[in-house]
C-alpha positions in Angstrom: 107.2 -61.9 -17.8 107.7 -65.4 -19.2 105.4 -66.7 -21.9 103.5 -68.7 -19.5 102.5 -65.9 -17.6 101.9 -63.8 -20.5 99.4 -66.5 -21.7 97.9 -66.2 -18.1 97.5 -63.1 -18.2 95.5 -62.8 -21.7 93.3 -65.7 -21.1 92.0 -64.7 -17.6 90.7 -61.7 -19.0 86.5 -62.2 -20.0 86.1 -64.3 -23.3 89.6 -64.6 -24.4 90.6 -67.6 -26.2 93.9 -68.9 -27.5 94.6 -70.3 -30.5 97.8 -71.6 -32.4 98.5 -70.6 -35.8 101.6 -69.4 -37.7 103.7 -72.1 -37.1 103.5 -72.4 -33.1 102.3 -68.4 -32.6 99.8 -67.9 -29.5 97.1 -65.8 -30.8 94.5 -64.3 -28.0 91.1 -63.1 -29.3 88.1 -62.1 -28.0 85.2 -62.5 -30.1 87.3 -63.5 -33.0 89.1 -60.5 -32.6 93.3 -60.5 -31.9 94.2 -58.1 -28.7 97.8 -59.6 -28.2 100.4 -62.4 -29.7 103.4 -64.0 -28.5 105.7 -67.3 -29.6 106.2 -68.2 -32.5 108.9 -64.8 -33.9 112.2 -65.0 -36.0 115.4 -65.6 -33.8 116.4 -62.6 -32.4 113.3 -60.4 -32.5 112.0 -61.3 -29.7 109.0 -59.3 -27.5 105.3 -59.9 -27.3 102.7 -58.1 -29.6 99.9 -56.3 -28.7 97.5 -53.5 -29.6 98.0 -50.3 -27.8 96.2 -46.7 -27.9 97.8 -44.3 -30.0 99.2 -42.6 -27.2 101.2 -45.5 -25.8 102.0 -46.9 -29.3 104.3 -43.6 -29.4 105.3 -43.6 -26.0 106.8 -47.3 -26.2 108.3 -46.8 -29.2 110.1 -43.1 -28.3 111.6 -45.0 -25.3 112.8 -48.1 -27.0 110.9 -50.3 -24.7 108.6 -51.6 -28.1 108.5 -51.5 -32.0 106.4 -51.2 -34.5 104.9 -54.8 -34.9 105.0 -56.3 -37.8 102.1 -56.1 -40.3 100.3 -54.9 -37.3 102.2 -51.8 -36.9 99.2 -49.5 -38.9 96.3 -51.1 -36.5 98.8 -49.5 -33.6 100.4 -52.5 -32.5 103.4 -52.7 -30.9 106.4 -55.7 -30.5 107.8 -55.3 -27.1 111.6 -55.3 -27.2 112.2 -58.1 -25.0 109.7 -60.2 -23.2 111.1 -58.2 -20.0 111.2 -55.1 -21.6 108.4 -53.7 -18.9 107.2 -54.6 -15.7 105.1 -57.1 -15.4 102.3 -55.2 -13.4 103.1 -53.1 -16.2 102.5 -55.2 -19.1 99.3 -56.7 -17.5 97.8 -53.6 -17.6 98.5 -53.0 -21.7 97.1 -56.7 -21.7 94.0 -55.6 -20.4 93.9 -52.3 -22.3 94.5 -54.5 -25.6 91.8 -56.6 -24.8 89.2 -53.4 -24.1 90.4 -51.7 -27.5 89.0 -54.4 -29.0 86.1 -55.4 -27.1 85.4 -51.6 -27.9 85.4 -52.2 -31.5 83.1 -55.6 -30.9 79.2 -54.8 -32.3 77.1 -54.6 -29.1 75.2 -58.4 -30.1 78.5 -60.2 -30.2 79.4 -58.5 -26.4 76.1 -59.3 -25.6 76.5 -62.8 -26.8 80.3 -62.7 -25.1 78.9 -62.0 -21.8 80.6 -58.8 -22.0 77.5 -56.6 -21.9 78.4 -55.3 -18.0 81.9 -53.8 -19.2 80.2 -51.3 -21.9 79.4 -48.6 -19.7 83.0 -48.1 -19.2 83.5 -48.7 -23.2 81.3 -45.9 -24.3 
């Protein structure tokens, strides 16, 4: 997936926003929240970042497709391999799942105030 589409990708989802920091890193949030990164990493390390369940944190990472991602890798975040490391029907769907982990964690004002108040039933 090329970082265009990746960016596509994270900000079609409901309430994501973009925002440079860390010398030229993309950051997607939702409600002030990160759910993925990409840009912006050391030569050679490559990958996007984003947060995963616990059971595909391990599953990425026992197959080599991802790492632990830096300073992230506690929260159960991983750094994919190489930008192409998975499918991109594939990696659209842990964008979405990245973004729902943390709208999950969001207090039920700010997805109110979000608009996100139709996608809790499927978060509780």
């Amino acid at each position: 997936m090329t970082p265009k589409t990746f960016e596509a990708r994270c900000l079609r989802l409901p309430a994501a926003t973009k925002v440079v920091q860390w010398e030229g890193t993309s950051v997607f949030k939702v409600g002030g929240k990160m759910f993925a990164i990409s840009g912006g990493f050391t030569a050679g390390s490559g990958g996007y970042m984003f947060k995963v369940s616990t059971m595909a944190y391990a599953m990425l990472i026992e197959h080599g497709l991802a790492r632990p991602a830096p300073y992230l890798a506690r929260a159960k975040w991983v750094q994919l391999a190489s930008n192409n490391a998975l499918p991109d029907a594939e990696l659209t769907a842990y964008i979405a799942q990245a973004h729902a982990l943390i709208v999950a964690k969001l207090t039920r004002k700010a997805r109110r105030e979000l608009g996100l108040v139709s996608q809790e039933a499927g978060l509780a």
